[in-house]
VODOZA-500819 format. One record per residue (C-alpha): x, y, z; residue in one letter. Coordinates in steps of 0.02 Angstrom, whole numbers, padded with zeros to 5 digits, always signed. Layout:
<atoms>
XYZA ...
</atoms>
This chain:
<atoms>
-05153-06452-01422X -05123-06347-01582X -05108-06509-01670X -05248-06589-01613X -05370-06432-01651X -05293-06434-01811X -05346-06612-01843X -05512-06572-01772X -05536-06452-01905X -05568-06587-02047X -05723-06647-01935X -05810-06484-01904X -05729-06347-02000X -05570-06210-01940X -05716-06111-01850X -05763-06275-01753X -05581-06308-01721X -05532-06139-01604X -05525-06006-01711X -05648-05892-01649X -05838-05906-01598X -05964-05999-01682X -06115-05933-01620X -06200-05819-01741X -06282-05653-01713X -06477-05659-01704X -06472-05861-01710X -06576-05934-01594X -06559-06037-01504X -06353-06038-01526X -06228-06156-01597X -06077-06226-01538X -05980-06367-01627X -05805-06455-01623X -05688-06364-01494X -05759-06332-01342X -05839-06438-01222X -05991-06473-01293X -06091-06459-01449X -06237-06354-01461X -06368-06417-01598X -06519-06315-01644X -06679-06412-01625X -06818-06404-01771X -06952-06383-01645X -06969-06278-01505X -06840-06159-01497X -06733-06303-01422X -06568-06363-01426X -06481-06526-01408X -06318-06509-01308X -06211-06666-01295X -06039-06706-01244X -05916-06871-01242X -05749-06917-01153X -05653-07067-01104X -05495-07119-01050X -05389-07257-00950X -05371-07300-00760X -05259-07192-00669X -05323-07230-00486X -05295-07401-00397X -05487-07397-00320X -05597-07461-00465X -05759-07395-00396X -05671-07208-00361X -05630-07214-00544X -05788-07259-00613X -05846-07095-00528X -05690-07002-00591X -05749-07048-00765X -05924-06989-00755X -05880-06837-00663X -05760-06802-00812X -05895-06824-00950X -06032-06722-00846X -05900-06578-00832X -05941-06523-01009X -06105-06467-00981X -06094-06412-00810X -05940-06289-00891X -06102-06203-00997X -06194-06200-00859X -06297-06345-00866X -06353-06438-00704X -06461-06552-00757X -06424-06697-00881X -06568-06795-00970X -06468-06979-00998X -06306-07053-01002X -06213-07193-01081X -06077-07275-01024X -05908-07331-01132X -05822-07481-01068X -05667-07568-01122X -05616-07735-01035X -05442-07786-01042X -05419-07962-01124X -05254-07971-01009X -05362-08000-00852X -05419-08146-00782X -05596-08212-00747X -05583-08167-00575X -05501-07979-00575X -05637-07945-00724X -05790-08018-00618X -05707-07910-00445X -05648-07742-00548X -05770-07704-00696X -05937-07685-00580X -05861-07595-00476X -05810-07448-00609X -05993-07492-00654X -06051-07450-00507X -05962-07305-00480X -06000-07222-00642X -06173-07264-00577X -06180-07179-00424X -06086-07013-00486X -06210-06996-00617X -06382-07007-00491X -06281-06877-00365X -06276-06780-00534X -06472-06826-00569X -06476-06916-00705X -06454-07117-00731X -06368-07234-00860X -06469-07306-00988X -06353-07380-01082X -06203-07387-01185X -06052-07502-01265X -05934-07640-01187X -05778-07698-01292X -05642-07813-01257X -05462-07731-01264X -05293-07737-01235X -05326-07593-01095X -05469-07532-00999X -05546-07378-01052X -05688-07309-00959X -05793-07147-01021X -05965-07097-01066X -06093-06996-01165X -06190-06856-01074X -06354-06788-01162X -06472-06653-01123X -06609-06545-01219X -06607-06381-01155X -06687-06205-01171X -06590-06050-01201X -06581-05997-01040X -06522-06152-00974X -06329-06148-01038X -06206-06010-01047X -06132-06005-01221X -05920-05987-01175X -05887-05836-01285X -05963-05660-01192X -05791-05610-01085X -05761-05429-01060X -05612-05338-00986X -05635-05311-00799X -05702-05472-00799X -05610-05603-00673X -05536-05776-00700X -05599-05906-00559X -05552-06100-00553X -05649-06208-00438X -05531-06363-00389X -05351-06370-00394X -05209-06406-00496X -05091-06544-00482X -05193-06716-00507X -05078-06780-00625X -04934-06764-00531X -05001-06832-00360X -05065-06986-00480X -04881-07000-00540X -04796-06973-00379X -04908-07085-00288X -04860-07218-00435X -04673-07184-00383X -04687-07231-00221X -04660-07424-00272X -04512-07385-00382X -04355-07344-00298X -04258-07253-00442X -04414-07143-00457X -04445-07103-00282X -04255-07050-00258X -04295-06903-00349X -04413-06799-00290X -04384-06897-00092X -04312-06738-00029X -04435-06652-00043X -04597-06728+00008X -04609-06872+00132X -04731-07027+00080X -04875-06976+00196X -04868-06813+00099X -04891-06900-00067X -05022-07025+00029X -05134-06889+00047X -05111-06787-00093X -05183-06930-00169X -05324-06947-00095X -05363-06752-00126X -05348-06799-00300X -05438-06915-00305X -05571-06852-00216X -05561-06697-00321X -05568-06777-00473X -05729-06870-00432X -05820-06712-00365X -05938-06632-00462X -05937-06495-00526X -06119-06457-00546X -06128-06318-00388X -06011-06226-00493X -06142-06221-00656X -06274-06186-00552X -06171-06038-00449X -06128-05970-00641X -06310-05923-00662X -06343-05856-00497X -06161-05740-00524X -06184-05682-00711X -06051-05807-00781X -05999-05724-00941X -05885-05903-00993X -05820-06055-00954X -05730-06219-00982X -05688-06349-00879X -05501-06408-00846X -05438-06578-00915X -05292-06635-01042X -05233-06482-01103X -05190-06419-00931X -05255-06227-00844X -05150-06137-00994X -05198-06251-01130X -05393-06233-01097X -05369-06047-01053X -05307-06019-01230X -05441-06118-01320X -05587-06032-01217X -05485-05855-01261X -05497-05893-01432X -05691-05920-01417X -05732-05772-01364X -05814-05633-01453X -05745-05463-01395X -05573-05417-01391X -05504-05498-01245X -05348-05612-01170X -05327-05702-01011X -05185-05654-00888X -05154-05782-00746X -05064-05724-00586X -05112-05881-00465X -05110-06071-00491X -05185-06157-00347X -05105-06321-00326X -05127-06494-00198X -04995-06476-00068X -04819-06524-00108X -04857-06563-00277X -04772-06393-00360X -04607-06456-00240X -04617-06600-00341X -04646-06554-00479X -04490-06434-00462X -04390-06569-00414X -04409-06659-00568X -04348-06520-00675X -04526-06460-00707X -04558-06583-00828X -04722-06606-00785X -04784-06434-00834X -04877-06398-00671X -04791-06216-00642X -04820-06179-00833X -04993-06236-00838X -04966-06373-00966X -04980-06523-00857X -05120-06634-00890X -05269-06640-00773X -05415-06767-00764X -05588-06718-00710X -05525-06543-00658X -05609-06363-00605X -05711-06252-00706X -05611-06092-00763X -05756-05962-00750X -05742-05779-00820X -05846-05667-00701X -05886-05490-00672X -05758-05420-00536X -05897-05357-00420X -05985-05548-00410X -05827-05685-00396X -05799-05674-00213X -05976-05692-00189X -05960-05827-00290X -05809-05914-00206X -05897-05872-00034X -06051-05949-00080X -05968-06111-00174X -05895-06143-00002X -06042-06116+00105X -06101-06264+00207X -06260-06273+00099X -06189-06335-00033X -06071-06483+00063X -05927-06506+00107X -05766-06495-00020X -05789-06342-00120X -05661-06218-00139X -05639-06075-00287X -05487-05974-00298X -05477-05816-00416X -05326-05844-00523X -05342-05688-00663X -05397-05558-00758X -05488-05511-00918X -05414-05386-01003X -05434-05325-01183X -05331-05419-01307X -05307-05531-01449X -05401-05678-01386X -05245-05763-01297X -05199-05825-01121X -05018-05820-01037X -04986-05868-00859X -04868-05739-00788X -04674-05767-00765X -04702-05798-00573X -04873-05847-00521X -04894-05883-00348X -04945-06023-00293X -05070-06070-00185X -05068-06206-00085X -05228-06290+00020X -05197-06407+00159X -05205-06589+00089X -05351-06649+00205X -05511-06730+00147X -05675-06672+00200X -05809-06781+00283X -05923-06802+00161X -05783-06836+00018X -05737-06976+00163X -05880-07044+00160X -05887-07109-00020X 
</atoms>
């Protein structure tokens, strides 16, 4: 992560790149740039801004349409982690594998169409475009676009101490992707066989999966309602990795301490039995299309993780509060023995219903 922020730096600047707030006192409306989840441009008119975000990345479900969902869920996360719940266009990225055939590229690509398709009205907005390539892999991602008003985004950098840490889907995708993988390769499966049994892998792949492609736009609207104070939403750098870079955002004295890691059944079993090489119990494993990490005022975030969960807003929805704000040098740690929480891997009907 360090080296990639680093990199990041030549594009927008070291401010841009993680090293402290870039929102300036008395602008208005506020900038954000390179760093976070989205940028945050200053319109000349209007006292508007333009707040836009991009992501992409390969297949890592067997269900084409499922992942076409995944993928816009994953580029819509960026606004909905400021806050913002509704989203004026998107584009869609596309890469098509010159290794397939006529007929798996005619079955397989519409259906990731499609599926980006239908994630993106659920989130209110359509597809009006975008750009196809041929490649040696598929790669499947998008551009989300919105112009907003001041009130309508959260700017990630107002944590105080007392303030709590809440995450709003669980941890573990990329290892119930892998482990489901391993369940076609013998030498793989012998290792971690003890300890889960292959309907246990089954369906904590199916929670992923169905957690990946769930929006998180109750959350941003919930942030509002709650007094959200920050946010980010949890992808490639893993729970610790994102925890660090929002830390670093933020513009009082603070640090992040995280004391729970909630986590798709069996998944932290097998992650143990491979020697932990995953990261999952250090918070460096990779996730795709993951929570929002929220920093809330004590007194609101069970309110918050009642209401998330109430049948009003479906069915699904779970929050867990996983730390505390406490004054510091804008860091993060996860605690030498977190517990960890573990749902029951069962899916809901309405993610059934899909």
């Amino acid at each position: 992560m360090e080296t990639l922020l680093r990199l990041l730096a030549g594009l927008g600047g070291a401010r841009a790149a993680g090293e402290g707030p870039v929102s300036e006192p008395g602008s208005s409306p506020p900038a954000l740039g390179i760093g976070m989840d989205s940028c945050v441009i200053p319109l000349r008119h209007g006292g508007l801004s333009l707040v836009q975000t991009t992501d992409f990345f390969y297949p890592l479900v067997e269900d084409p349409y499922m992942m076409g969902r995944i993928a816009c869920a994953n580029v819509l996360s960026d606004l909905y982690a400021m806050g913002i719940t509704e989203c004026d266009n998107m584009l869609m990225l596309l890469s098509v594998s010159q290794k397939m055939t006529d007929e798996e590229r005619e079955k397989i690509m519409p259906l990731i169409i499609k599926g980006f398709r239908d994630a993106a009205e659920d989130g209110g907005t359509s597809v009006t475009g975008g750009q196809t390539v041929m490649n040696p892999w598929i790669i499947v991602g998008g551009v989300a676009t919105v112009v907003c008003q001041p009130n309508e985004f959260i700017m990630p950098d107002n944590a105080v101490p007392g303030d709590v840490l809440v995450l709003t889907k669980p941890l573990g995708t990329q290892v119930a992707v892998t482990a489901h993988q391993w369940l076609d390769n013998p030498e793989r499966w012998n290792k971690i066989k003890l300890v889960v049994s292959k309907e246990d892998v089954e369906l904590a792949y199916q929670e992923a999966m169905f957690s990946m492609a769930m929006l998180n736009r109750t959350a941003a609207s919930l942030m509002h309602t709650f007094n959200a104070h920050a946010a980010t939403d949890i992808t490639g750098f893993g729970i610790l990795g994102h925890a660090q870079n929002l830390a670093r955002q933020q513009r009082h004295e603070v640090s992040f301490v995280i004391h729970n890691l909630p986590i798709i059944a069996k998944m932290a079993a097998v992650s143990k039995a491979c020697g932990n090489r995953s990261g999952l119990l250090q918070g460096t494993s990779p996730e795709t299309s993951g929570g929002l990490l929220i920093c809330l005022p004590r007194e609101q975030a069970a309110r918050f993780c009642a209401e998330i969960k109430s049948p009003k807003h479906g069915e699904g929805h779970q929050a867990w509060i996983i730390g505390i704000v406490e004054k510091g040098n804008q860091t993060a740690r996860i605690i030498d023995k977190p517990r960890i929480i573990e749902g029951p891997a069962k899916l809901s009907a309405a993610q059934g219903g899909w």
